[in-house]
C-alpha positions in Angstrom: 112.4 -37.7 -19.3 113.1 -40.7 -21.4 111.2 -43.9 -21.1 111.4 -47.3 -22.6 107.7 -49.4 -23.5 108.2 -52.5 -22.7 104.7 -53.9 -21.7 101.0 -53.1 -23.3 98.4 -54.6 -21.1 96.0 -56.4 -23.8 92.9 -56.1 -21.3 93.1 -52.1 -21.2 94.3 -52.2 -24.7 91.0 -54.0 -25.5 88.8 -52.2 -23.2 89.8 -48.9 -24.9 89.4 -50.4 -28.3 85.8 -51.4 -27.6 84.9 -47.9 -25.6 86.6 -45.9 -28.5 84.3 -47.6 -31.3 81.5 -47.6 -29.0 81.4 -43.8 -28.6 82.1 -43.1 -32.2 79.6 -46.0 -33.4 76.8 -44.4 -31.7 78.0 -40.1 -32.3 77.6 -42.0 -36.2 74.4 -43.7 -34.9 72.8 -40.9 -33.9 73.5 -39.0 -36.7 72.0 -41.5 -39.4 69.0 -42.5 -37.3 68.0 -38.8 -37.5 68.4 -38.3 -41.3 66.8 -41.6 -41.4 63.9 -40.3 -39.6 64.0 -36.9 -42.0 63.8 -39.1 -44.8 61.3 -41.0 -43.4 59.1 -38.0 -42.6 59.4 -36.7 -46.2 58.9 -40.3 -47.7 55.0 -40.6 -45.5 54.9 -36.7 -46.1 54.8 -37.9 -50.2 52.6 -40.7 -50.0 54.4 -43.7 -48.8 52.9 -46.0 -46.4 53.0 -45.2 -42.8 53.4 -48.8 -41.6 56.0 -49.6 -44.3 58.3 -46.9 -43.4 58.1 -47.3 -39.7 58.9 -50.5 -39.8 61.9 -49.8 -41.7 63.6 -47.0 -39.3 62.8 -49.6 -36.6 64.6 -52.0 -38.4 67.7 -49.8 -38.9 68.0 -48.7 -35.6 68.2 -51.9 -34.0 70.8 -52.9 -36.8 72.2 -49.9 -35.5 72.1 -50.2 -32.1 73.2 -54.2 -32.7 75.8 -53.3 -34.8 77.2 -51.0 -32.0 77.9 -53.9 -29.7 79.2 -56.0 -32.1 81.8 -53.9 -33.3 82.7 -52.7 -29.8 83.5 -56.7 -29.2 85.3 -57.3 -32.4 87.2 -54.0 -31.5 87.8 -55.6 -28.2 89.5 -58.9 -29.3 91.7 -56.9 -32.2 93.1 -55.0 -29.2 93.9 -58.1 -27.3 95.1 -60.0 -29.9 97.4 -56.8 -30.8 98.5 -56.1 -27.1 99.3 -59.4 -27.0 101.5 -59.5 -30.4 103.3 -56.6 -29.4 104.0 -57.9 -26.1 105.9 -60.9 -27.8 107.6 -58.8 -30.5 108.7 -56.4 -27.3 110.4 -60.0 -26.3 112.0 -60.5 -29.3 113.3 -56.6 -30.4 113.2 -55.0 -27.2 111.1 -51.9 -26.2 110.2 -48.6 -27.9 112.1 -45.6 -26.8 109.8 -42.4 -25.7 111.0 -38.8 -24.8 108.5 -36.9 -22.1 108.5 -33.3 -21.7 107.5 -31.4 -18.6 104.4 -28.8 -19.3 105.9 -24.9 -19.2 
């Protein structure tokens, strides 16, 4: 089956966008706040000061976590803005031609 895009809707483009870097953003989250917490353990385990290091995994978590939402915004409004680009261009040059195959 052959179709023709002619229409991107920014809002789903967006939404997407923003889940997408959300989900990966905090897989990567998770990941560095447990070697941060490794690290951590092995920096009190040689001496460093307890209060000191807490305070500074706290910190980078909620960086972290902050960080997370801010990119899944910014991620948001790049989709938008190119949903909406594209959209224009489509107005201008026409669509882009796809080709769909049935499953066997």
């Amino acid at each position: 089956m052959k179709v023709t895009l002619t229409h991107i809707g920014a809002i789903s483009l967006g939404r997407l966008l923003a889940i997408w870097s959300f989900v990966l953003g905090l897989i990567g989250l998770c990941i560095y706040g447990v070697i941060s917490i490794l690290l951590a353990i092995l920096g009190i385990a040689a001496g460093v000061d307890l209060v000191q290091t807490l305070i500074g995994v706290a910190i980078v978590l909620v960086m972290g976590v902050v960080g997370l939402f801010v990119g899944a915004i910014v991620m948001f409004i790049v989709g938008f803005i190119t949903a909406t680009v594209y959209n224009i261009i489509l107005g201008v040059g026409g669509g882009i031609d796809m080709d769909f195959n049935e499953r066997k």
